[in-house]
MIPA-537104 format. One record per residue (C-alpha): y, z, x. Coordinates in steps of 0.001 Angstrom, whole numbers, plus 500000, padded with zeros to 6 digits. Example, Ala and Ser with C-alpha at 12.3 -4.5 7.8 and 13.67 -1.06 7.14 Angstrom:
% MIPA-537104
+--------+--------+--------+
:     c2 :     c3 :     c1 :
+--------+--------+--------+
: 495500 : 507800 : 512300 :
: 498940 : 507140 : 513670 :
+--------+--------+--------+
//
This chain:
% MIPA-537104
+--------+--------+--------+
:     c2 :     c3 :     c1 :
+--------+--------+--------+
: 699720 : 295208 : 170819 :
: 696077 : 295970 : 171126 :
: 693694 : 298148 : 169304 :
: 692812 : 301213 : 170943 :
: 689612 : 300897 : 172938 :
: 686320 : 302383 : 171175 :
: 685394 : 306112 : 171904 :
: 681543 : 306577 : 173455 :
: 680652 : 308162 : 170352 :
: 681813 : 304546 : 168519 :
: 679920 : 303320 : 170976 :
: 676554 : 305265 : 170767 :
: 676889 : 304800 : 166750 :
: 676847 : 301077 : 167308 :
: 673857 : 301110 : 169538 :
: 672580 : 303447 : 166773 :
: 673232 : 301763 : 163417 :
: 674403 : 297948 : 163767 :
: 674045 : 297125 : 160687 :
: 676485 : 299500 : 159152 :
: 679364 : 299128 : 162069 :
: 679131 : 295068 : 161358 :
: 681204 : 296584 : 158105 :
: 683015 : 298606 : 160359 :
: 685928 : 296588 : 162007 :
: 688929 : 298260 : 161456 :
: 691631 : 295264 : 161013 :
: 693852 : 295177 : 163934 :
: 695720 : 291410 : 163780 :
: 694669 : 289769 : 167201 :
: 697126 : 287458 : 167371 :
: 700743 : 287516 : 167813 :
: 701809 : 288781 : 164436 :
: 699581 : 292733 : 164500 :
: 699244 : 295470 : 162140 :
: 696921 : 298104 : 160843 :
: 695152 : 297328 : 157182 :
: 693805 : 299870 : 154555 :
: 692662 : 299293 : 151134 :
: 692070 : 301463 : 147777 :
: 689594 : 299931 : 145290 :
: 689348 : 300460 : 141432 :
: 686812 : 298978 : 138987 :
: 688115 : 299105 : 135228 :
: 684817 : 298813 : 132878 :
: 686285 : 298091 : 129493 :
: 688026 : 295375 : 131155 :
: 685631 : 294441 : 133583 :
: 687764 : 293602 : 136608 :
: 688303 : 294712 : 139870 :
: 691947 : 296194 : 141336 :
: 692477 : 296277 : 145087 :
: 695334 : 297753 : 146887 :
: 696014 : 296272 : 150569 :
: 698511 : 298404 : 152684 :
: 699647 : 296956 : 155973 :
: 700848 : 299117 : 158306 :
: 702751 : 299155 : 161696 :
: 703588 : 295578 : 161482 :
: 704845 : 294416 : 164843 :
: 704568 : 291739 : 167176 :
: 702043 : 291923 : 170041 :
: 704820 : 290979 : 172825 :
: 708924 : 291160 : 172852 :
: 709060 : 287500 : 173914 :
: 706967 : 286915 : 170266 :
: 708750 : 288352 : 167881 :
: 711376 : 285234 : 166974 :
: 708034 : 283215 : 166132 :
: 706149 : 286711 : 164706 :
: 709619 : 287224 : 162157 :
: 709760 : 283425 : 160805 :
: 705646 : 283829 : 160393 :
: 706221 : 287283 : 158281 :
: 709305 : 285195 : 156743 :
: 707101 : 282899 : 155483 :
: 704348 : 284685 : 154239 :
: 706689 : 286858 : 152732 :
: 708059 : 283806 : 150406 :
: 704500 : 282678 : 149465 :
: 703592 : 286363 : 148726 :
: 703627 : 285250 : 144967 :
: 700548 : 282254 : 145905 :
: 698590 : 284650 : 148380 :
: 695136 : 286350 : 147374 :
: 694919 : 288752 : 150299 :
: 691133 : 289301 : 150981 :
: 690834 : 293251 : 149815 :
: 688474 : 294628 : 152457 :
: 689109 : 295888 : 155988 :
: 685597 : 295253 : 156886 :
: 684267 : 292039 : 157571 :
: 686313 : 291072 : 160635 :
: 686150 : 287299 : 160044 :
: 687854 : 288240 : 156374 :
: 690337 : 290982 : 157162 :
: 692300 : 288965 : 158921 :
: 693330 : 286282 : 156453 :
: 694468 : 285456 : 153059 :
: 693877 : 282173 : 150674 :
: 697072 : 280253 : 149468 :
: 696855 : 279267 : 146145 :
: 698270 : 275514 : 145830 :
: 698889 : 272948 : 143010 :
: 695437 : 270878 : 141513 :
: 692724 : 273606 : 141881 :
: 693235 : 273931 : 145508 :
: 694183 : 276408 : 148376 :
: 694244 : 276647 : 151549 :
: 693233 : 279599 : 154373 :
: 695853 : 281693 : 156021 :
: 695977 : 283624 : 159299 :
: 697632 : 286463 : 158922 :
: 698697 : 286626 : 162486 :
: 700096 : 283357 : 162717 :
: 700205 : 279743 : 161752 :
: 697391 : 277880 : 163562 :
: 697950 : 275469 : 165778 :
: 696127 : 272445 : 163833 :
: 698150 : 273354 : 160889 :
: 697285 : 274138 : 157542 :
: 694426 : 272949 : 155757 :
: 693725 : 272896 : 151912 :
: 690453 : 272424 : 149957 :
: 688946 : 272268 : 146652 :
: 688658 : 275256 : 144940 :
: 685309 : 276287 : 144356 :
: 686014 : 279959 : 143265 :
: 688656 : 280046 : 140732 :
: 691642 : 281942 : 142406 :
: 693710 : 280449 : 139709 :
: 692325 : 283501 : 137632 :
: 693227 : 286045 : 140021 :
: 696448 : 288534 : 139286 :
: 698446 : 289103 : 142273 :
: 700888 : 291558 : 142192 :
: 702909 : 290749 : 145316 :
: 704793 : 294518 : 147293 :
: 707536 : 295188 : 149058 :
: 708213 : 296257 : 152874 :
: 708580 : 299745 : 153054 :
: 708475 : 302313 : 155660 :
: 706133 : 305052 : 157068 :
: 708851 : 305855 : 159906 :
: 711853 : 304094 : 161088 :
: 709338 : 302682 : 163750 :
: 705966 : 301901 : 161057 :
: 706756 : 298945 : 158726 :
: 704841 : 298696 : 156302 :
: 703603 : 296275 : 153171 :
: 702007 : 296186 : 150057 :
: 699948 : 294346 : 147629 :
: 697669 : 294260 : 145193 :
: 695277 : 291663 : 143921 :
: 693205 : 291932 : 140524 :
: 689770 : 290298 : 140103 :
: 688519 : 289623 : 136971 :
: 684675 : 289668 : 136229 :
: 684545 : 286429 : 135740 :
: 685815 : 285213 : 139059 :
: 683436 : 287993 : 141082 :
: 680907 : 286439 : 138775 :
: 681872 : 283044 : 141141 :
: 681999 : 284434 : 144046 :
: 678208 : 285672 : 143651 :
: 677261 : 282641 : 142780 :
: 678644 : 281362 : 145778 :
: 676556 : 283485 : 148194 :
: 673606 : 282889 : 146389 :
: 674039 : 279181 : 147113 :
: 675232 : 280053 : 150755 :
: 671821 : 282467 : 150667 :
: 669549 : 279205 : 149308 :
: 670635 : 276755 : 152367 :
: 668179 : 276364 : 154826 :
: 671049 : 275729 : 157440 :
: 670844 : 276936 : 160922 :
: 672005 : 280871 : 160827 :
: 671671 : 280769 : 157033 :
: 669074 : 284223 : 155570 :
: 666447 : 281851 : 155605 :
: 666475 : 280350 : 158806 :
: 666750 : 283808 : 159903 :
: 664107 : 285061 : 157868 :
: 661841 : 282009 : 159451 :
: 662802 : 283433 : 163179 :
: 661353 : 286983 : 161533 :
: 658186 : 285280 : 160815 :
: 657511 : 283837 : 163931 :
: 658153 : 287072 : 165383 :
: 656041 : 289255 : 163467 :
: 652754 : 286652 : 163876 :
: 653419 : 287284 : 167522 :
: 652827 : 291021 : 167335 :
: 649730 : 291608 : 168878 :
: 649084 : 294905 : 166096 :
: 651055 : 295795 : 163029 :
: 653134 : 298895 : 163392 :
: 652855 : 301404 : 160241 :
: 655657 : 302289 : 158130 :
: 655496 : 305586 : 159074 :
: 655718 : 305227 : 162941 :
: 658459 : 302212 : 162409 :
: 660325 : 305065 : 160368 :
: 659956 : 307821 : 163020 :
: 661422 : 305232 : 165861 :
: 664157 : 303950 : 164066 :
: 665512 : 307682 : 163107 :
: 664664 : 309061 : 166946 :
: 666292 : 305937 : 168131 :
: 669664 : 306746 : 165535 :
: 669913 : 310520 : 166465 :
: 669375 : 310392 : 169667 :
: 672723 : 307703 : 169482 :
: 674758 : 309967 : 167351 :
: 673576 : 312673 : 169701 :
: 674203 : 312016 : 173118 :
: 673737 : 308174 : 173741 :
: 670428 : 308305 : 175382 :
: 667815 : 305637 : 174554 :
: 665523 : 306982 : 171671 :
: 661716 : 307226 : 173332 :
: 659496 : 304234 : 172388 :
: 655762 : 304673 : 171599 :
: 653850 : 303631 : 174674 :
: 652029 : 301420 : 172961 :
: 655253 : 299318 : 171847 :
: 655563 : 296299 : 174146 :
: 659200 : 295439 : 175762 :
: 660663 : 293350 : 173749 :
: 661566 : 292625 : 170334 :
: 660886 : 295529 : 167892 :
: 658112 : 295547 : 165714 :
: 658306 : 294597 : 162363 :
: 656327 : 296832 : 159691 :
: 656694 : 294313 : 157104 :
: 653449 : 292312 : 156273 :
: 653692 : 288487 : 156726 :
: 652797 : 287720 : 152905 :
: 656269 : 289691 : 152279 :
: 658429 : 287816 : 154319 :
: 656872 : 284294 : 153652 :
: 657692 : 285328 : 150020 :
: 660989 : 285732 : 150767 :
: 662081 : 283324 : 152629 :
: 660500 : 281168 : 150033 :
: 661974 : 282300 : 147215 :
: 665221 : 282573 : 149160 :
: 664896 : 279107 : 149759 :
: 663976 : 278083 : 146025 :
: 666717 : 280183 : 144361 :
: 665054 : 282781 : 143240 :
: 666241 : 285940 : 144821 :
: 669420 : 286447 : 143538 :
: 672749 : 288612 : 143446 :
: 673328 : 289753 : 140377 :
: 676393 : 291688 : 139348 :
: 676360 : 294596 : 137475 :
: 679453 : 296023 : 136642 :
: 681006 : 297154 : 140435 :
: 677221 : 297520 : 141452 :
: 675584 : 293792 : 143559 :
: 671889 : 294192 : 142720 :
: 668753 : 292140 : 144212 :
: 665226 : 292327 : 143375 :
: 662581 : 291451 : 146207 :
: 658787 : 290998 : 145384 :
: 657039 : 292498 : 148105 :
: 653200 : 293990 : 148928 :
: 652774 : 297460 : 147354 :
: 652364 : 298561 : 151165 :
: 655965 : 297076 : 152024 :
: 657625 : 298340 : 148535 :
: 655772 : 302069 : 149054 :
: 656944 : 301898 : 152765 :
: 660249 : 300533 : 152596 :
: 661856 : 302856 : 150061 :
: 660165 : 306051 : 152314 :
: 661733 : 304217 : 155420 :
: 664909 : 304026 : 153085 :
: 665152 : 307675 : 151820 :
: 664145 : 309555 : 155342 :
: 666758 : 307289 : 156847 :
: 669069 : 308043 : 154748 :
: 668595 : 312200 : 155294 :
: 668321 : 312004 : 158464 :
: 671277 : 310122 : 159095 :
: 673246 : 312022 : 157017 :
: 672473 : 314875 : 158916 :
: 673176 : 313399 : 162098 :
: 676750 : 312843 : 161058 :
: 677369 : 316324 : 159246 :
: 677122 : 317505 : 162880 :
: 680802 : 318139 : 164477 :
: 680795 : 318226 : 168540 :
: 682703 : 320482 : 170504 :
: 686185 : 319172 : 171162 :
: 685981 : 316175 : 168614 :
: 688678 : 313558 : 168362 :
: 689909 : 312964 : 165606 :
: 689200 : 309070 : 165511 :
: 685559 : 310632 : 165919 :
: 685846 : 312542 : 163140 :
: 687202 : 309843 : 160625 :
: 684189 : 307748 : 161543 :
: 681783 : 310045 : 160966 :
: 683453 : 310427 : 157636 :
: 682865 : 306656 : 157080 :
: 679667 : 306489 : 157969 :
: 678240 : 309159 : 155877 :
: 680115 : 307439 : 152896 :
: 678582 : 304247 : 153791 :
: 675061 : 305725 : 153273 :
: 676226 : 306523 : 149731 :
: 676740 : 302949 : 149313 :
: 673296 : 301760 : 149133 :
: 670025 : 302425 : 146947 :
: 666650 : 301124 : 147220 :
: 664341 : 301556 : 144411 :
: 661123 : 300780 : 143567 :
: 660575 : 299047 : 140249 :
: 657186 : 298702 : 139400 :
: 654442 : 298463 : 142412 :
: 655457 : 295196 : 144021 :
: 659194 : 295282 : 143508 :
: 662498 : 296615 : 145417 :
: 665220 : 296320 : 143627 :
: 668348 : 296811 : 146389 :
: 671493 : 297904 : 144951 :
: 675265 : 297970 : 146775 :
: 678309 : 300148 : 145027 :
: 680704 : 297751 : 145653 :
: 683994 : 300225 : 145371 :
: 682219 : 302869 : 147180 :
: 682042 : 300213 : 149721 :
: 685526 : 299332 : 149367 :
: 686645 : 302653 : 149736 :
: 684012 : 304432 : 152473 :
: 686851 : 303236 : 154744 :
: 690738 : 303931 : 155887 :
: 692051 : 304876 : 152794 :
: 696319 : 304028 : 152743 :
: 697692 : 307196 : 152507 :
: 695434 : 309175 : 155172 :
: 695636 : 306826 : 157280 :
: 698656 : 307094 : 159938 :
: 697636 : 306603 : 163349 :
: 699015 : 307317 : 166557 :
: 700581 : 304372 : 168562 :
: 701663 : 304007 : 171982 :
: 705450 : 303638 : 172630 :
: 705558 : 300108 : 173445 :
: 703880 : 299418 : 169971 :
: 706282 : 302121 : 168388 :
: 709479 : 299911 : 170046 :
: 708124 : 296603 : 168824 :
: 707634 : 298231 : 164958 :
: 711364 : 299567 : 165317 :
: 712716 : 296156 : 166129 :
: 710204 : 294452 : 163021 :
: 711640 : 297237 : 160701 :
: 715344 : 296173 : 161485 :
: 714974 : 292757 : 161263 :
: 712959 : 293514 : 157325 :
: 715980 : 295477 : 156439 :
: 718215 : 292711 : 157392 :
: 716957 : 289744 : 156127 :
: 713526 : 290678 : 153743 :
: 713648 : 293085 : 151234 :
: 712876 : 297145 : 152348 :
: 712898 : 299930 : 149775 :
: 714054 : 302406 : 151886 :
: 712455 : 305062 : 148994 :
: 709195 : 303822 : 148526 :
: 705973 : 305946 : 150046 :
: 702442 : 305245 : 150784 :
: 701824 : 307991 : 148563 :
: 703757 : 307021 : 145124 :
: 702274 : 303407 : 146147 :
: 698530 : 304582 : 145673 :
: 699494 : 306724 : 143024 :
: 700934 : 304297 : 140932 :
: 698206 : 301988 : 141886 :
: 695294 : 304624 : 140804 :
: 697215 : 305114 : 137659 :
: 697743 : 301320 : 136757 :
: 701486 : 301245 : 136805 :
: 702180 : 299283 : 140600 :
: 705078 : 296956 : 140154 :
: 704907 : 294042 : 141947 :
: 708115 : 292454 : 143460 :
: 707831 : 288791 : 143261 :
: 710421 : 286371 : 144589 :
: 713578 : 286331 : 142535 :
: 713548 : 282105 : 143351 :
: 710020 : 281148 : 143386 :
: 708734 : 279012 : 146259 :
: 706326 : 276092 : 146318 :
: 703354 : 277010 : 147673 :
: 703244 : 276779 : 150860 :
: 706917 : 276838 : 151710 :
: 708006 : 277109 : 155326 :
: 704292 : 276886 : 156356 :
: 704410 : 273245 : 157832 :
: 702648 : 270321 : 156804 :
: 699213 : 270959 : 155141 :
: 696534 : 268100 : 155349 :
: 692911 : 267762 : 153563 :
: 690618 : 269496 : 155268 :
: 687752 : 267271 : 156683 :
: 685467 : 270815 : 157696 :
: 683613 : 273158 : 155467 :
: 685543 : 276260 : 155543 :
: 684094 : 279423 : 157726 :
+--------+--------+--------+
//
């Protein structure tokens, strides 16, 4: 089972807006075990955590000859449900895909969702504390005789996002190859090779030409004729981005959390903190207009990513704090939820993939546990409204049951 190729106007949007469609993957599993996944998000302010809902959906196996291997994977997972912190966005491809296994000793290990790897399992110290995390395991249920489906839900509390912030910012503070900084460095060289600045106002008017005429009809946007081929210009001034990447470097440009908002604050010239919060509102209106703009004869698929696109660009504030500071803030659960959200999500599927989630929903029925009444809508309800009941095993496994041999892991983990 494959997911559906990309429509031209996914593809014009990419070539439009990069940035935001790197958050974009929707989560097909490539590998043998495949399914669909769709989150809800809730922050809870009195209590200061974070509640995410992950729905699977049309779980299957990606070829008949598969599915004895695909059913003893989902077996398995099923039985360590109780030990698994599910990753709760659909976004960031290299996350949607897996889940951490809590084990024994402050440890866990990483686990493909599609199926067990090759090399085997590998387990590592535990440098955010998942110990902390609630996980409310789910139960198969089904959209369809031929959509099996799964839930769970996994609560964060402050304290362990708190961690996991911390974590970047040390990630953020390596100067390791492909780390901000080293990119930042690359940024530098390239903007003391422009042979003339460009303005914040002409950078502004290419980049939204350039993201309309995308959404529009695909064409290239027009490029001033005095823009060399190339590498875009870069509007920011060279004392901005040496600050940066220094104070990247030295700690001191952090994440901070603020309740379900991530918040930076970047000291830049008063040219680059008046010109990139312009850059940031016109972009912002433009775009949005863009994508309030239905075409004639619109897919649906279309449609729904317009949707999340325009919710994306809710997701995001820049600010200016006093004359030489940009404070960037991210809405983390308007993040979470700009994209499929469980219940309207229910997407075609070809017959082939519609056979294979028949023959996965029998063998759930048979030998996991399927309530045959549950819905995707009383599931988000109750979820929304606090009251989800989770369905852990009746005979608890150790972690890691039926998941072969797991060995110390002698690489950092991606």
């Amino acid at each position: 089972m494959s997911n559906p190729g990309p429509s031209k106007f996914r593809k014009r949007i990419a070539g439009g807006i990069f940035a935001l469609l790197a958050c974009l993957a929707l989560v097909m599993f490539p590998g043998c075990l495949v399914g669909m996944k769709t989150v809800a998000a809730l922050y809870e302010p009195q209590a200061d955590q974070f509640r995410f809902l992950s729905v699977f959906q049309h779980i299957g196996s990606d070829k008949p000859e598969n599915e004895p291997a695909d059913q003893k994977w989902l077996t398995a997972l099923y039985e360590n449900r109780q030990n698994l912190v599910i990753a709760p966005d659909p976004m960031f491809e290299d996350w949607g895909l897996w889940a951490a296994l809590r084990l024994p000793d402050n440890r866990w290990s990483d686990i493909q969702l599609t199926q067990l790897p090759p090399e085997g399992l590998k387990s590592r110290d535990d440098e955010i504390p998942l110990r902390d995390i609630q996980i409310k395991p789910g139960h198969f249920f089904l959209r369809g005789a031929d959509n099996l489906c799964y839930y769970h839900e996994v609560i964060v509390p402050g304290k362990t996002a708190d961690a996991v912030v911390s974590y970047f910012n040390r990630q953020f503070a390596s100067p390791s190859k492909n780390a901000p900084a080293d990119w930042l460095g690359q940024l530098i060289e390239q903007r003391r090779k422009q042979l003339a600045a460009i303005s914040w106002d002409d950078f502004t008017r290419d980049r939204i030409e350039q993201v309309l005429a995308s959404i529009d009809n695909g064409s290239p946007a027009n490029q001033p004729a005095t823009e060399p081929s190339g590498a875009a210009k870069i509007p920011f001034d060279l004392a901005t981005l040496q600050r940066v990447h220094d104070d990247l470097l030295a700690g001191k440009l952090p994440l901070v959390r603020q309740g379900d908002k991530l918040v930076a604050t970047v000291e830049m010239t008063e040219a680059d903190v008046t010109g990139a919060a312009n850059f940031a509102d016109a972009f912002r209106s433009a775009v949005e207009d863009g994508l309030t703009q239905e075409t004639p004869d619109e897919k649906p698929d279309d449609a729904r990513m317009r949707a999340q696109l325009a919710r994306l660009m809710n997701c995001a504030t820049v600010t200016p704090t006093d004359p030489t500071h940009l404070r960037l803030s991210i809405d983390l659960i308007g993040l979470f939820n700009s994209f499929d959200d469980p219940v309207q999500t229910n997407p075609d599927v070809d017959q082939d993939q519609r056979d294979a989630g028949t023959r996965m929903a029998q063998f759930a029925a048979a030998s996991l546990d399927l309530d045959q009444n549950l819905t995707v809508e009383s599931i988000e309800q109750d979820f929304k409204n606090g009251t989800l009941q989770a369905y852990p095993p009746t005979q608890l496994a150790a972690p890691g049951t039926d998941m072969g041999p797991i060995s110390p892991a002698t690489q950092p983990a991606n």
